[in-house]
C-alpha positions in Angstrom: 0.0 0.0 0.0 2.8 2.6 1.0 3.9 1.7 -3.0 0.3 3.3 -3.7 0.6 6.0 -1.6 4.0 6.8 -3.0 2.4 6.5 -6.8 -0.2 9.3 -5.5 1.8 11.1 -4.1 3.9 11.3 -7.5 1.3 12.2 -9.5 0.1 14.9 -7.2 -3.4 13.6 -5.5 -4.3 12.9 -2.5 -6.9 10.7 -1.5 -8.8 12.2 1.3 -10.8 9.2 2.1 -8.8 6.4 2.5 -10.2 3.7 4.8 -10.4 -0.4 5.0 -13.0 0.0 2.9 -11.6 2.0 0.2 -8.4 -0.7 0.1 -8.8 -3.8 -1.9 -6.3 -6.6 -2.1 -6.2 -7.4 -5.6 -4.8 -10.9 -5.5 -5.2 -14.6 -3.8 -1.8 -13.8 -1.8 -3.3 -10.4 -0.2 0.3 -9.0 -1.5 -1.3 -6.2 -4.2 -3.8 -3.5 -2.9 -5.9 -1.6 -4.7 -7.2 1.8 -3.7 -10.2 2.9 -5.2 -13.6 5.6 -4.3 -11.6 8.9 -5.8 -14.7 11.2 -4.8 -12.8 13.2 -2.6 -9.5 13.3 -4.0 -7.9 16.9 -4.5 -4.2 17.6 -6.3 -1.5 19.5 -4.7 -2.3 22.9 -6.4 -5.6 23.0 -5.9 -7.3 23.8 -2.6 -9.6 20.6 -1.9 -12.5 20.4 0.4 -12.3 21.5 3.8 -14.4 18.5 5.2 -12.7 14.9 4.6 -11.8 12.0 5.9 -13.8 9.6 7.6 -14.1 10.2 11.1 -12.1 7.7 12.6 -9.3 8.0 9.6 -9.5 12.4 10.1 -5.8 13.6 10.9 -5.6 16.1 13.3 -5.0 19.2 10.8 -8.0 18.3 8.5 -10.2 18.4 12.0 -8.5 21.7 13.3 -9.4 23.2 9.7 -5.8 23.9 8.4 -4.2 23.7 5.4 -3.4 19.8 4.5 -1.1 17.4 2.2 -0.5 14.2 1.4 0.4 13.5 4.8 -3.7 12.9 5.9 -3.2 9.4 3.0 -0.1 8.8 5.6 -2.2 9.5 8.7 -5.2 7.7 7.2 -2.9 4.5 6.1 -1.5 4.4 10.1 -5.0 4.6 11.7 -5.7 1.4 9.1 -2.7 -0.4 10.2 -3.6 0.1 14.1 -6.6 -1.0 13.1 -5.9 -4.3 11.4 -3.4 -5.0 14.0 -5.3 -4.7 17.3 -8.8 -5.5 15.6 -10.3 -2.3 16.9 -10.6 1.5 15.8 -7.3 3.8 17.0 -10.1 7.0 16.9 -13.7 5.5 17.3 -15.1 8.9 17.9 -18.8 9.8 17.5 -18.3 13.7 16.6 -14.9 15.5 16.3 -14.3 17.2 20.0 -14.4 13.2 20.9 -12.0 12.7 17.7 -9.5 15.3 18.9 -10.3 14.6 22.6 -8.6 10.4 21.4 -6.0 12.5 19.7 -4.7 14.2 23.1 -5.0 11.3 25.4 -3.4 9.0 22.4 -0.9 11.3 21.0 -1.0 14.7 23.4 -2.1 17.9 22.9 -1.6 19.7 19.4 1.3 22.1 18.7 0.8 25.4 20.3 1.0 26.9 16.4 -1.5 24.6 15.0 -3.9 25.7 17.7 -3.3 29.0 17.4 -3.5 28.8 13.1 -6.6 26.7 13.3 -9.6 27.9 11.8 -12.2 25.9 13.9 -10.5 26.7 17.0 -13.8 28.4 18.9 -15.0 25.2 18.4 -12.4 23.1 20.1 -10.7 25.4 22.7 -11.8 28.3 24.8 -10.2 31.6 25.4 -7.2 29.8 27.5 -6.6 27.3 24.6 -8.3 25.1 26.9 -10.3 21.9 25.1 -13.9 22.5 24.9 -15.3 18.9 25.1 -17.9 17.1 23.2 -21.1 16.9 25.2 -21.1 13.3 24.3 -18.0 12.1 24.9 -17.5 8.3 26.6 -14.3 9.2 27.5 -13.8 10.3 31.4 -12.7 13.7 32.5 -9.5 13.6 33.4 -7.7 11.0 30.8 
């Protein structure tokens, strides 16, 4: 798959969607992947959509609303290998304050700058840069 990711990557596009079910093994062996659903894909030199991603495959920059790359395919493709590895979702979030609430107990809080650059950041963090959390989160204060 990274072979894929690198071809995409050469030819300028990136993905924006990729999930388990948007890879397909193309052979007996399960050595040749496939990626396919292109409905969200952008180039480098043009702006793409603001919303993409599934939810539990969103990397952290496309949730804060900032500029992204080809490094959400990257994010994307490690979500999907923690998730065929342990046989459970690395983000299972309902909404995203729960997806970047998983983000900061997995990973920590975001970069000072990123917070500070974001464009949805009213919606995530108060006037302290404190995290506003989701009114349905399953995850206990204080993780």
């Amino acid at each position: 798959m990274l072979q894929a990711l690198d071809h995409l990557k050469e030819i300028g596009i990136i993905h924006c969607d990729l999930k388990p079910e948007n890879v397909l093994f193309t052979n007996s062996n399960y050595d040749q992947v496939k990626i396919i659903d292109f409905g969200s894909a952008c180039t480098d030199f043009k702006a793409g959509f603001s919303y993409v991603q599934s939810r539990f495959y969103r990397s952290p920059e496309v949730v804060l609303g900032l500029p992204y790359n080809h490094a959400v395919d990257m994010w994307s493709f490690g979500c999907i290998i923690a998730e065929l590895l342990s046989c459970t979702p690395l983000f299972p979030a309902i909404n995203e304050k729960e997806l970047l609430e998983f983000f900061i107990i997995r990973i920590g809080y975001p970069p000072t700058e990123m917070i500070t650059a974001c464009r949805k950041r009213k919606m995530f963090f108060d006037n302290n840069g404190k995290l506003i959390r989701s009114k349905v989160s399953r995850i206990p204060p204080g993780c």
